[in-house]
PyMOL commands that place a pseudoatom at each C-alpha (Angstrom):
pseudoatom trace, name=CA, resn=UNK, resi=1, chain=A, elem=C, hetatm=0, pos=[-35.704, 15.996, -1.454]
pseudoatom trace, name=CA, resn=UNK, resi=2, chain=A, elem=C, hetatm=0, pos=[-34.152, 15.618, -4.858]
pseudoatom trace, name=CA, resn=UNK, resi=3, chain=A, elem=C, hetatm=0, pos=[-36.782, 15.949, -7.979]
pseudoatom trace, name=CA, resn=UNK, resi=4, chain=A, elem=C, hetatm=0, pos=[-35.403, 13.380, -10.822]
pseudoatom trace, name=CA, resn=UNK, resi=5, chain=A, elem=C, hetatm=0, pos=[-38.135, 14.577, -12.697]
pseudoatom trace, name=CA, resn=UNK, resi=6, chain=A, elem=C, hetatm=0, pos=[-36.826, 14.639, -16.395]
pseudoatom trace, name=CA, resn=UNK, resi=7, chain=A, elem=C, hetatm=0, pos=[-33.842, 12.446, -15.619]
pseudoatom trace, name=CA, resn=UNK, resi=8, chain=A, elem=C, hetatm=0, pos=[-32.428, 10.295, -18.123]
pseudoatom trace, name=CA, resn=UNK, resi=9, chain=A, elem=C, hetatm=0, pos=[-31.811, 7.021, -16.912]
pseudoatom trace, name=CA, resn=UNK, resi=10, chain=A, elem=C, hetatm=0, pos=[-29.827, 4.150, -18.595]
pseudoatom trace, name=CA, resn=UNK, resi=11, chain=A, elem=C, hetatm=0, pos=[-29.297, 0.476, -17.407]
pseudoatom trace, name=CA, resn=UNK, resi=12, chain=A, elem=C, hetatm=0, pos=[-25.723, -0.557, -16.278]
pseudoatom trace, name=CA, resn=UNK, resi=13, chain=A, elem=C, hetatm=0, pos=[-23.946, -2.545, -19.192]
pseudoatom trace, name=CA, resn=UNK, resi=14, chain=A, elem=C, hetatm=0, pos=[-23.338, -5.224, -16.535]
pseudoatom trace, name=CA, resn=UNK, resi=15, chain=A, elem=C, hetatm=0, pos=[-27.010, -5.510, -15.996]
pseudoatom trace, name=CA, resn=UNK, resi=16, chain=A, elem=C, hetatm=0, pos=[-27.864, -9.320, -16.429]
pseudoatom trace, name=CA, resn=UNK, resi=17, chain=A, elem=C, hetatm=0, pos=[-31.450, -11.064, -17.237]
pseudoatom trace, name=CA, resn=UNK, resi=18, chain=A, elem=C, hetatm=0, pos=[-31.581, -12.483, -12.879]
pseudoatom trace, name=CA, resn=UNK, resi=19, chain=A, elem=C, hetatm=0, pos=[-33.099, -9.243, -12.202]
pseudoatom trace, name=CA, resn=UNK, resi=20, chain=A, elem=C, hetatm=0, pos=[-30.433, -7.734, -10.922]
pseudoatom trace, name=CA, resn=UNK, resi=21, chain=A, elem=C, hetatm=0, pos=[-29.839, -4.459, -12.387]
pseudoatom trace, name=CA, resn=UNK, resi=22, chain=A, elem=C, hetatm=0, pos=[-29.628, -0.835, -11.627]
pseudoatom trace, name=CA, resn=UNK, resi=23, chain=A, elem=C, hetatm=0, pos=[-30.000, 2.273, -13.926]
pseudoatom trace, name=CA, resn=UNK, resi=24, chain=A, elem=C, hetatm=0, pos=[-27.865, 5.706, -13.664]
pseudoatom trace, name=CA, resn=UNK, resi=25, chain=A, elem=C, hetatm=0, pos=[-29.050, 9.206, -14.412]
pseudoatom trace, name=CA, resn=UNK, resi=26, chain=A, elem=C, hetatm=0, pos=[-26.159, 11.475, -14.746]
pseudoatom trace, name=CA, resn=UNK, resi=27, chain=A, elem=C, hetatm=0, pos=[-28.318, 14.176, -16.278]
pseudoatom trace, name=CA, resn=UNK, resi=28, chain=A, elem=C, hetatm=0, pos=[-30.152, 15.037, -13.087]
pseudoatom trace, name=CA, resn=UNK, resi=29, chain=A, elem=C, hetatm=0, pos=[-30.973, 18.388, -11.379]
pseudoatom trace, name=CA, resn=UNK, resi=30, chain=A, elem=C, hetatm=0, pos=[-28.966, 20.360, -14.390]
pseudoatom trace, name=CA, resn=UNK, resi=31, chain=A, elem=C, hetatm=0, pos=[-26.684, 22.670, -12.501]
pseudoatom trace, name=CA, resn=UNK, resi=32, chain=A, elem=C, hetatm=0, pos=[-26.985, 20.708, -9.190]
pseudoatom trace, name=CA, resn=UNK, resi=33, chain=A, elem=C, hetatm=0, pos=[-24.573, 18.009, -10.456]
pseudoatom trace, name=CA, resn=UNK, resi=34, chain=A, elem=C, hetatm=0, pos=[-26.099, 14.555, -9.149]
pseudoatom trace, name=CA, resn=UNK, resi=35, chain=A, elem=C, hetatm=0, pos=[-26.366, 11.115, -9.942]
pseudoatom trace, name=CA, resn=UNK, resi=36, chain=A, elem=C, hetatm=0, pos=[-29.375, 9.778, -9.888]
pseudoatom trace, name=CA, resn=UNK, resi=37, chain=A, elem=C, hetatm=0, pos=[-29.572, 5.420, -8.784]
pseudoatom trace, name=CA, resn=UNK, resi=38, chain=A, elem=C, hetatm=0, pos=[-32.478, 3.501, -8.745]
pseudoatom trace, name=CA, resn=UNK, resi=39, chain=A, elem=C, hetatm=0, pos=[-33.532, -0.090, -8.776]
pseudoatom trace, name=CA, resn=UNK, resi=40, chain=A, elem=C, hetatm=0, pos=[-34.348, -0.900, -12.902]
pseudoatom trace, name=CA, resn=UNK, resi=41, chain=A, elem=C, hetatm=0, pos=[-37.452, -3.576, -11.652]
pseudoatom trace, name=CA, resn=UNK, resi=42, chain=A, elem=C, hetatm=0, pos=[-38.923, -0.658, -9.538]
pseudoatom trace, name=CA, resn=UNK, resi=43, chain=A, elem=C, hetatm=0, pos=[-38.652, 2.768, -11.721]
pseudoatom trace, name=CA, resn=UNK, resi=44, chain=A, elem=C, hetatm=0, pos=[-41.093, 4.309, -9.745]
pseudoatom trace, name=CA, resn=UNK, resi=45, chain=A, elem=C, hetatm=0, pos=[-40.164, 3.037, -6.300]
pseudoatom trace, name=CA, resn=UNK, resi=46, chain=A, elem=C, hetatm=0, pos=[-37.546, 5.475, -4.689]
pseudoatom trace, name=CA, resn=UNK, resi=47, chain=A, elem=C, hetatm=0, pos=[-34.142, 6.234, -5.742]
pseudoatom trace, name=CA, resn=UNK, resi=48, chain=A, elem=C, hetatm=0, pos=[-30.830, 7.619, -4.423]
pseudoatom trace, name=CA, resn=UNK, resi=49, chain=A, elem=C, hetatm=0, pos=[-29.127, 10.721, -5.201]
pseudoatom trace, name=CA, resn=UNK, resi=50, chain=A, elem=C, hetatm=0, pos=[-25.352, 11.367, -4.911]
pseudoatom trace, name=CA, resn=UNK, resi=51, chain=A, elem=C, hetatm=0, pos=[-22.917, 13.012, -5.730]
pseudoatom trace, name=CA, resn=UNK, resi=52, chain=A, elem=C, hetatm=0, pos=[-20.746, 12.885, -8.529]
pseudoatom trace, name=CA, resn=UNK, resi=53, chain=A, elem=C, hetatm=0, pos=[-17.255, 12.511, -6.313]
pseudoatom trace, name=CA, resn=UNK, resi=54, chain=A, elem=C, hetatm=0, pos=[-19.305, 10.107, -4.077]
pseudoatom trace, name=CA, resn=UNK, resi=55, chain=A, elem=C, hetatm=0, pos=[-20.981, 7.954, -7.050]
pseudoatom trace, name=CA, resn=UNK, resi=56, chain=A, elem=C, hetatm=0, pos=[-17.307, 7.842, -8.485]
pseudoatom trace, name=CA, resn=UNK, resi=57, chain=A, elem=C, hetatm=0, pos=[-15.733, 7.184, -5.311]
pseudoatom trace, name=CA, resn=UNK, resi=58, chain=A, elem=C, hetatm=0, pos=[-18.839, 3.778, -5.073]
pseudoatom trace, name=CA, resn=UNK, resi=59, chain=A, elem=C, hetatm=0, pos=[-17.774, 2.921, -8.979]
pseudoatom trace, name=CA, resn=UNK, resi=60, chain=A, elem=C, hetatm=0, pos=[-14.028, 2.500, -7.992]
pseudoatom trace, name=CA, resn=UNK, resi=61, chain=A, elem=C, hetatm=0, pos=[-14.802, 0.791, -4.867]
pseudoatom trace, name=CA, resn=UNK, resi=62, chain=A, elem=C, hetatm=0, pos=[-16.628, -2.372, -6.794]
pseudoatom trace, name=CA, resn=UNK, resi=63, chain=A, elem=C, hetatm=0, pos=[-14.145, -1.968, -9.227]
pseudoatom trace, name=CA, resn=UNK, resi=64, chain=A, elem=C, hetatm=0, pos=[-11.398, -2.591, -6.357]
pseudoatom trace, name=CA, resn=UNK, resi=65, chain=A, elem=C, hetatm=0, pos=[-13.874, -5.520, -5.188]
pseudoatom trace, name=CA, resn=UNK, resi=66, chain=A, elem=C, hetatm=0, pos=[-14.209, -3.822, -1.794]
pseudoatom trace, name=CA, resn=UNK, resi=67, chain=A, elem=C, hetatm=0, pos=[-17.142, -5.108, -1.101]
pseudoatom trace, name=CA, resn=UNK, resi=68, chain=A, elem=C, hetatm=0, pos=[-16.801, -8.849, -1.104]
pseudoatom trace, name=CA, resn=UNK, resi=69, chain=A, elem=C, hetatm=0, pos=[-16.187, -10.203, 2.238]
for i in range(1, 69): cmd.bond("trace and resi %d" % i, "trace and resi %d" % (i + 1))
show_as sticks, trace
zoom trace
């Protein structure tokens, strides 16, 4: 398991006032080099850590609308 202890997390810019929003911590496990995702309503519920080829492999996937059906 991944400690985010110390991470700094910051909301995504398309974050909107419906609830639905995630925050990013890019700072996390300092020589590790992860991503830290959680859910913004929950910050101490659990949270994902990826990394950073795979988080910007996800970014250019919504970007490319991949996953609308």
């Amino acid at each position: 398991m991944t400690e985010l202890t110390g991470a700094v997390w910051r909301t995504s810019s398309r974050s909107n006032d419906q609830g639905l929003c995630v925050e990013v911590a890019t700072n996390v496990v300092a020589g590790h080099g992860l991503v830290g995702i959680r859910d913004s309503k929950d910050p101490s519920g659990p949270a994902l850590a990826v990394s950073p080829p795979g988080w910007t492999a996800f970014v250019a996937a919504i970007r490319a609308d991949a996953f609308r059906g």
